[in-house]
Structure formats: structure tokens, C-alpha cells
N, C-alpha and C positions, 0 to 999 in steps of 0.2 A: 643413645635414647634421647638426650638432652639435643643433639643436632637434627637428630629427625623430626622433634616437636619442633626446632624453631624454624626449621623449614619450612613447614607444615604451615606457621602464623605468617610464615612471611610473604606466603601467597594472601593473606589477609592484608598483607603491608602493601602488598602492590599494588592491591584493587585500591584500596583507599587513595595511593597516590595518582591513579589512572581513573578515578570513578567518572572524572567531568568527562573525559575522554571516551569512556564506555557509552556517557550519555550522548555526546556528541552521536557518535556512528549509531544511535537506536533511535534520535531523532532524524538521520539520516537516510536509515533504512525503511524506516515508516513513514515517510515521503515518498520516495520511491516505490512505497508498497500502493499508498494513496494514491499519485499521479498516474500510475499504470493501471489503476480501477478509475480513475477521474480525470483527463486531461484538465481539467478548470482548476485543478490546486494550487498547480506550480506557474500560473499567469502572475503576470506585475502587480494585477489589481489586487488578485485575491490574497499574496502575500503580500501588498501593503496594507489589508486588511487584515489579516492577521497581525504582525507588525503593529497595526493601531490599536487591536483590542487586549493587545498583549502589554502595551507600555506602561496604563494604568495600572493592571498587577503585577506586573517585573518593578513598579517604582514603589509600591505598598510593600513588597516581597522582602526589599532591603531593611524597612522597619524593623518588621516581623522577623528576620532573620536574628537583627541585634536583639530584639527581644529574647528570643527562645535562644538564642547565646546563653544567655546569662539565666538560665534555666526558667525562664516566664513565660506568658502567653499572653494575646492581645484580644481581646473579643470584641472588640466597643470600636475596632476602626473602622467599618461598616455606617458606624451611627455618626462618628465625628467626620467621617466623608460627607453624610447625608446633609449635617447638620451645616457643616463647614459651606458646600455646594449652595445649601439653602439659601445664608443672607449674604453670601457673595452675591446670588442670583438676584433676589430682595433690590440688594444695595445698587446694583448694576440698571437693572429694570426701573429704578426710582430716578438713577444719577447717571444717565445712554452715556455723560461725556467723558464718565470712570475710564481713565489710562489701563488699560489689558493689565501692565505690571501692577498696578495698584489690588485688582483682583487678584492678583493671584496671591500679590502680601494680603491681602486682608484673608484670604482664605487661609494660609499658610498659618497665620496668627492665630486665628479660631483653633487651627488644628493642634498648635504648638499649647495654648491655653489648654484645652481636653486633654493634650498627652501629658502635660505638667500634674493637672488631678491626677492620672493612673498612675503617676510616677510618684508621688506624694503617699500614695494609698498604701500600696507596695511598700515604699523604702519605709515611711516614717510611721507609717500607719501598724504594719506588719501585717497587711493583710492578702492572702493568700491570690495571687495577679488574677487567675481564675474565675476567682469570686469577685473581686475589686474592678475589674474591669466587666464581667457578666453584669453588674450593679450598673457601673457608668455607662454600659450601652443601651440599658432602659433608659437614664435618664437624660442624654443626650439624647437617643432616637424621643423620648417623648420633648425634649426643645424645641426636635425640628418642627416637631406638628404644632404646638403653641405657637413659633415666632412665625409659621407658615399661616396660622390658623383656618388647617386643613385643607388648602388651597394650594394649586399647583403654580408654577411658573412656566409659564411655555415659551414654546419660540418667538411668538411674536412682540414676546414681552423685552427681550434682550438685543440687544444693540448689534449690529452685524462684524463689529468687531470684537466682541466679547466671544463671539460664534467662533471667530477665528482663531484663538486662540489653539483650541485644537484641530482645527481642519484647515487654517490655512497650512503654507510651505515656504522654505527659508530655502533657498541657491535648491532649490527639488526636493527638499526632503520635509516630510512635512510633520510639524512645531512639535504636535504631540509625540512625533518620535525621536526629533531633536530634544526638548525638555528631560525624555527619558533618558538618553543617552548622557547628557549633562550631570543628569545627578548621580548617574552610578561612576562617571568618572569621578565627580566628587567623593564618595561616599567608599570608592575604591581607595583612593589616594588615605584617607581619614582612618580607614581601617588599617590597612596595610606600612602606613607610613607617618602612624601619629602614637605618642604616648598613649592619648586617650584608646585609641580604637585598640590600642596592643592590652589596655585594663579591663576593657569591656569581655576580652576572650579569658584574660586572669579570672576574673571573678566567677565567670559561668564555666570554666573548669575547675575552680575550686576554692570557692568563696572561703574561706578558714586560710587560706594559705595567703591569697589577696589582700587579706587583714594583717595578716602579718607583717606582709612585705611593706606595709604604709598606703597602699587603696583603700580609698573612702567607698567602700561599696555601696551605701547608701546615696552618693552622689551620682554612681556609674549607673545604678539601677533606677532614678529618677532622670536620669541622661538619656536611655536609650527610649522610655516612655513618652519623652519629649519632644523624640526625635520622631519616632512613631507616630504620635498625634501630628505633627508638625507634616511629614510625607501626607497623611491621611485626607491634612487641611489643602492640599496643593494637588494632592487627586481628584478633592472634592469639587471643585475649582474646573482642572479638567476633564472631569465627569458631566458636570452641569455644560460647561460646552462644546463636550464632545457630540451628549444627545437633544441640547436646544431643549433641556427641561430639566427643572428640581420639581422633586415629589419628596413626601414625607418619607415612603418607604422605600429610599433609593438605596440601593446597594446592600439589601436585605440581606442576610446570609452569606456576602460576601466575602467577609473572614478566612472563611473554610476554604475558600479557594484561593486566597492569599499562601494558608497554612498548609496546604498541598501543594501548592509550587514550592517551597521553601523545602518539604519532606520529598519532594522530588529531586530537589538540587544537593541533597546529601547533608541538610541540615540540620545535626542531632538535637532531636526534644530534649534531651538528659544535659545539652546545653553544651559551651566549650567548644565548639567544632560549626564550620559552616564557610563557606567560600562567593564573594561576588558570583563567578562564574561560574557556580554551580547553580544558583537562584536565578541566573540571567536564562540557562538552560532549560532548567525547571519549569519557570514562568510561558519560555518558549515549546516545549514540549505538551501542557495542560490546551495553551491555546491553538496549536495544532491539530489535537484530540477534539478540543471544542470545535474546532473548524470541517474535519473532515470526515468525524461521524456521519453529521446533515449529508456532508458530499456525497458518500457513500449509501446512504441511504438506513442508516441504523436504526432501529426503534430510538427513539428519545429514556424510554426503560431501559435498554443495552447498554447505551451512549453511556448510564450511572454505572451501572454494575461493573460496566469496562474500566472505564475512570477511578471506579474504586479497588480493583482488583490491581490495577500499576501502581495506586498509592500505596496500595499493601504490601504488594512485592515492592517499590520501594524501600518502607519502613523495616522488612524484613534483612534486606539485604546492608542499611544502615545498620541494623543489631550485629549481623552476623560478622561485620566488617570491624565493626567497633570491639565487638567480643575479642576478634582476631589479634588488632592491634594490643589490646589493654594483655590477651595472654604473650606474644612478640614482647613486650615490654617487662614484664616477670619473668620470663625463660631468661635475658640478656643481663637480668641483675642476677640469676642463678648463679648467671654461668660467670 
């Protein structure tokens, strides 16, 4: 009885070790599905467009990931994008002879500043990430409109090199998707192959046991807030000149679509679990959905309902997998 149950979990053990691999071939096969209703999908152009509008949430995605590791949630990177973009824009617009790299630290700063408040809020505060950051994205999104004071920044205002940033191209490949590429190597490496990144997975699988062991959890969970404002500040940055404009309400609601790539790539909210390459997928997967709805010809009402029924099967299959493992793991101390 006892070998047939763990059987039984162990098909649960395999999907989880094959999930990115699942997701591979269903973004594979829905391409395929695409391109044979749309020849225009699979052109150079349109996936380096996709490819561009994916970089900016495949490089948020990474934040968010460390966040809800560690059982949190980020709501306010939407506003410290907005906010971050804003007087990068400002500063640029005022100073045409601003070095590119300079923006991008001052934006990166802004962001790292705001992800320091949620991380402060959280660790030392004890306040519920939820709430603590739903708070700081009112009050960052309301900085942006005071330091903007309601006023746009448009293209004309910013220097042609600031422009470039994300549109120009390094040896063909162009910056905004080199940049992305750059920091999930980084961020891979950090995770995978550093004290810190190996505590950041301790704590959000079981913060009581982390304390034990001697992690400062309070430093881990103001670490990865920081890190998150920090990505958020460097989106913001190339956001502003990806579209040659800050506006107050830029990247409204964006969040959510951070936190659905993230629950696409196998990321458990319950914290403790989550893979690079699961979130690189994820991220890839949303902005192909967002691409070839239009192609297709989908109501813009379909286009949500659709969107939202894969994140659900998602988050379903995330329970039922994790369910699997966690009983695999109790049959094998039985036994």
C-alpha cells in the first residue's frame, strides 16, 4: 500500500522536476498554433518585439520572484518604476549631457531607496508586505505627480541618447535585451551560487528553522525589498526610454502582470520554491499571449478571460504538484 502511494507522489516529483520543460514545449506548441493562423508572428521583427516588451517584465519578474520566496508580495513596483522613470526623465531633460550609465544609476538608486522603505516596513516594522507596500504605492505613485507636477515628459524633451538606451543595439542585439540578459546572468549566478541567495530560499521555506540555523531573517527580508525596488528603479529608467515619455500613471497595474509571470514560471506564493528559468519562461509565455491574441484577432475581453484562465491553471497545478511533493516526502520518512 505504502509503494503504491509513493508511486503515486512520485509522478508529483516528476512533474515538478520537468515543470520548466513542460513549459517549454506549451510555449512551443502555441507558437506553432499562432504562426499557422498568422504568418507575421514568427518574423525577426515581431519576435524582437516581443523579446523587447518581454525584457522589462522578465527583469521586474526576478524581484518579485525573491520576494514571494520569502513568503511576501510587492504591490508599489509599478509606482517606484513610475516614480524612478520620472526624475531620471526630469534630471535628463534638464542635464541632455547626462552619461546614459549615470541614468540608469540614478534611476537604479531611486529604486533601491523605495525598495529599502518596503524592506524596512516588513522586516522591522512587522507589517503585513501586503499592506506595507499597498501604503508605499500610493505614496510613491502620489511623488511621482508632485515632483512631475502633473506634467508629462515627452520625447522631445529627452536627449537622443537617453532614447537609446533602450532602442539602440550592441554587435545586433539590442541594449534592452542585452541589459535583460545581463542581469538574470547576474541574479542567476547570486541565487544559485551565493550564501546569501541559498538564505533567501531558507527563510521562505521556513522562517523558524532559518532562525535557528543563525539567518538574520530580518536582514534577508529587507535584502530582497531592496533588491526589488532596486530592479524596479532600472525598469523605470528603461521604461522612460523605451516609450520617449514619463507620465504620472505609468505602469499602472503593472504588478499583476509581474506576479503572473512569476506564477507562470512555477513560483509558489506559499514562498520557498521558484527557479530563474522558470520566470524567464513565464515572462516569455504572458508576452507571447499579449502578442498574438491582437494577431489573431481576439476580442481584447477574450484576450483577459484567456490570460486569466492559464494563470489559474497555472496556480492549480503549482498546488497540486506541491501537494504531491510535500505527501512523496512523508510516505519516504514512513517508510
Amino acid at each position: 500500500m505504502a509503494e503504491k502511494a509513493l508511486k503515486k507522489t512520485s509522478i508529483s516529483v516528476n512533474i515538478a522536476k520537468f515543470r520548466e520543460w513542460g513549459l517549454l514545449g506549451f510555449i512551443i506548441l502555441l507558437s506553432v498554433f499562432v504562426q499557422l493562423r498568422n504568418t507575421k508572428f514568427l518574423t525577426s521583427e515581431n519576435i524582437n518585439d516581443m523579446l523587447m516588451n518581454t525584457s522589462i517584465l522578465s527583469i521586474l519578474s526576478i524581484g518579485m520572484m525573491l520576494v514571494i520566496v520569502t513568503r511576501g508580495i510587492d504591490l508599489s513596483i509599478g509606482a517606484t518604476l513610475a516614480l524612478s522613470g520620472m526624475i531620471t526623465a526630469l534630471t535628463v531633460s534638464g542635464n541632455p549631457h547626462l552619461h546614459p550609465i549615470l541614468a540608469l544609476l540614478l534611476g537604479t538608486l531611486i529604486g533601491l531607496i523605495c525598495g529599502a522603505v518596503n524592506g524596512l516596513l516588513v522586516s522591522r516594522g512587522r507589517i503585513l508586505p501586503i499592506i506595507a507596500t499597498l501604503g508605499m504605492m500610493n505614496v510613491f505613485r502620489g511623488l511621482t505627480f508632485t515632483v512631475s507636477e502633473g506634467k508629462w515628459v515627452s520625447a522631445g524633451q529627452m536627449p537622443a541618447h537617453f532614447k537609446a538606451i533602450a532602442t539602440g543595439s550592441v554587435l545586433g542585439i539590442n541594449t534592452l535585451i542585452l541589459i535583460a540578459i545581463i542581469v538574470y546572468i547576474i541574479f542567476y549566478y547570486f541565487i544559485n551560487h551565493t550564501r546569501t541567495g541559498r538564505q533567501i530560499y531558507a527563510v521562505g521555506s521556513n522562517p523558524e528553522s532559518a532562525k535557528i540555523s543563525g539567518i538574520h531573517n530580518d536582514k534577508i527580508l529587507c535584502l530582497v525589498y531592496t533588491i526589488m525596488g532596486g530592479l524596479a528603479g532600472l525598469a523605470g529608467v528603461l521604461w522612460v526610454s523605451k516609450f520617449a515619455s514619463a507620465q504620472g500613471d505609468t505602469a499602472t497595474g503593472y504588478e499583476l502582470s509581474v506576479i503572473a509571470a512569476c506564477v507562470l514560471g512555477g513560483v509558489s506564493i506559499a514562498g520557498g520554491s521558484g527557479k530563474i528559468l522558470g520566470i524567464i519562461l513565464g515572462s516569455i509565455l504572458l508576452g507571447i499571449l499579449n502578442n498574438a491574441l491582437p494577431l489573431l484577432n481576439v476580442s481584447p475581453f477574450w484576450q483577459m478571460a484567456i490570460q486569466g484562465t492559464i494563470i489559474l491553471i497555472a496556480v492549480l497545478v503549482n498546488a497540486l504538484v506541491k501537494r504531491g511533493v510535500y505527501r512523496n516526502h512523508l510516505m519516504r520518512r514512513k517508510i
